[in-house]
N, C-alpha and C positions, 0 to 999 in steps of 0.2 A: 255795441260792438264788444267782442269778448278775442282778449289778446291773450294765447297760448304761450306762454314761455317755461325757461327749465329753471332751475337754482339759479339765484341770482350771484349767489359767490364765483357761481365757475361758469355762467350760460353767457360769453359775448356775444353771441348772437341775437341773444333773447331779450341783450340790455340796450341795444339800440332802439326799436322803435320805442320801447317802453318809454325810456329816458325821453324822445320826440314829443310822444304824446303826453306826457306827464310836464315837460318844459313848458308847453304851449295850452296846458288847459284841455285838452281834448279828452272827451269823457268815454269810457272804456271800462270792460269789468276783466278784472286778471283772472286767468287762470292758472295756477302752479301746477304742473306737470313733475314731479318731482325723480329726477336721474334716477331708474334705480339697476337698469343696465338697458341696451337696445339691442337685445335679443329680438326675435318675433315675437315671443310669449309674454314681454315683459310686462307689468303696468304702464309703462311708458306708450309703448308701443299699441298698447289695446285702447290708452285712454284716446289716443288720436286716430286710432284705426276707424275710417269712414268720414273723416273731418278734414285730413289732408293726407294728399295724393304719395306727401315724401316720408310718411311719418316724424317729419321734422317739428322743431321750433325754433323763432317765433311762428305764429301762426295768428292771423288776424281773419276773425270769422264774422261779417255785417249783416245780419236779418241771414245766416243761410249759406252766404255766400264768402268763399271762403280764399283768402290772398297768403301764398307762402312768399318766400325768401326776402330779406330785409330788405333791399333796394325795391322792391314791389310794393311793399308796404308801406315804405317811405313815399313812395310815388301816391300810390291811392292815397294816403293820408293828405298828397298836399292837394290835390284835386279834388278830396272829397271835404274840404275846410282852405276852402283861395282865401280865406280870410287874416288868414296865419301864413308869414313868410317863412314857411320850414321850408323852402329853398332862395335864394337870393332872386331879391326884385329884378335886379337888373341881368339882360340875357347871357351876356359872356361870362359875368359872376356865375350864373345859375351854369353855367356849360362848364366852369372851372370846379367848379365843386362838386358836379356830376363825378367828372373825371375825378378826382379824388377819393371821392366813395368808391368808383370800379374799380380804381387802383389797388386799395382795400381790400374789394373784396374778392379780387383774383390773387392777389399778391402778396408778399410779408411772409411766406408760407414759413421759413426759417423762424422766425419772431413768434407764429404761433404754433408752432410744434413747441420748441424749446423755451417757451416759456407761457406758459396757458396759463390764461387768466384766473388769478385766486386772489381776490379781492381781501379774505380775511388773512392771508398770509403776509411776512416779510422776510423777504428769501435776497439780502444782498449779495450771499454769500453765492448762491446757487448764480445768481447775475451775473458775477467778476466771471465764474468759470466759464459759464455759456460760451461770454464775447470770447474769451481767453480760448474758448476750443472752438469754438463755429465762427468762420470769419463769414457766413451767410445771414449769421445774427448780426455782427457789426455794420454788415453792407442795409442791411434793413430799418438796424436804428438810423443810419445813415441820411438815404432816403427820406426818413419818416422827418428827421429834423428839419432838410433839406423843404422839405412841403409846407412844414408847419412856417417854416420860419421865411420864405414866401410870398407866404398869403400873412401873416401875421403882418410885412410890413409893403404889401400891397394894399389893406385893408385898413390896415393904421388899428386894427384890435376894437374890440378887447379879445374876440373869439376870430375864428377864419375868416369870416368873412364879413366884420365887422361884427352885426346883432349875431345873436348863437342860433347855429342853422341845425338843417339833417347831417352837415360834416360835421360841424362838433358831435354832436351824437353819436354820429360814424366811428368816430375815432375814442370814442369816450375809454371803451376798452382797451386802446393801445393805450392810454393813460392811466388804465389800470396796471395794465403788466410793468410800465416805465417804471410805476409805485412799487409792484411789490419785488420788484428784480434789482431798485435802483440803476439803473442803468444810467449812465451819464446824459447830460442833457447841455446844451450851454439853460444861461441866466433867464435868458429872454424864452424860450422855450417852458421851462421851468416856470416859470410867470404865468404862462398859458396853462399850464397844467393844474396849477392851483384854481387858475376860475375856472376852469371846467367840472373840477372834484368841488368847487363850491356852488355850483350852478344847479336851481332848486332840482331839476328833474335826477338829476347823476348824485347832487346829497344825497335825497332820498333815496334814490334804488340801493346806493353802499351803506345805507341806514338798515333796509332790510336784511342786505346781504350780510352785514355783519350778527344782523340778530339770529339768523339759518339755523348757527349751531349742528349745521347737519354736515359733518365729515364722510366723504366717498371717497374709496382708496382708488377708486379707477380713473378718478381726476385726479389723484395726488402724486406726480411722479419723484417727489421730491421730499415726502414726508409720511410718518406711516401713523400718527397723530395730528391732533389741533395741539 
């Protein structure tokens, strides 16, 4: 299998299944697409042009055949490897953290506008103003706490849903932006966030991302250096 993704510093989208597959052992060969605008002409755009449908990433390609948008891939992955509970055993768990991922990935739209994931930055300053001006950012951290904290103590921990599923994964990226926006969190929240940034698949991906060294001012709405 060969998983299309974009810069790991700024791709949340590209860092969920990766994180999935890399948690769980799943053997995969990456492909870095590297941002460099999404133009039709672009590199970007030609390297995916014929391989999928949206010109999008992630993109997850088996022998040919070709799976876009994260919650699809999540999906094929746990069907094409039942041997790994990258969704919860049990069926109302597994329906609850379905629901959580959709929530995800319809929603937060405030959360990820105004504050896009840049894994190698630290932007507290940029954070305070957000909440301070967007109360659609504050009602999102809201929510987000709300979910976590939940399942956090319907599960009894250490991750959502007890073992680390495709919702941690899910979510890995909101716990990147929490990082680099500092956004307020309570304690117990904050606990969860740590073993998630410690959890092998999510180390590793912010181990690449930080080695990138590759600054693009059309992700950066907040800085015009590293």
């Amino acid at each position: 299998m060969q998983l299309y993704i974009g810069n790991k510093n700024y791709s949340s989208w590209s860092m969920r299944p990766w994180v999935l597959a890399r948690h769980f052992g799943i053997p995969f060969d990456e492909v870095m697409v590297r941002f460099d605008s999404f133009d039709p002409g672009s590199q970007f755009k030609q390297t995916l042009a014929g391989k999928s449908p949206t010109g999008k990433v992630p993109l997850l390609v088996d022998e040919g055949f070709a799976v876009w948008d994260t919650l699809a891939i999540a999906e094929y992955l746990a069907e094409r490897f039942p041997q790994h509970a990258l969704w919860p055993r049990d069926a109302r768990q597994r329906a609850r953290a379905r629901s959580l991922c959709a929530e995800m990935h319809s929603g937060f739209g405030a959360l990820r506008s105004h504050c896009p994931m840049n894994i190698e930055a630290a932007l507290p300053e940029v954070g305070a103003q957000v909440l301070a001006e967007h109360p659609a950012v504050a009602a999102d951290l809201a929510r987000i706490t709300a979910l976590w904290t939940e399942a956090l103590q319907a599960s009894g921990g250490p991750f959502l849903f007890g073992d680390f599923s495709n919702a941690d994964a899910y979510f890995a990226p909101v716990v990147a932006r929490l990082r680099t926006y500092a956004l307020p969190v309570p304690a117990a929240v904050r606990a969860y966030m740590d073993r998630v940034w410690a959890s092998p698949g999510v180390a590793a991906w912010v181990a690449d991302a930080l080695a990138e060294q590759d600054f693009l001012d059309f992700e950066e709405p907040y800085r015009r250096q590293r």
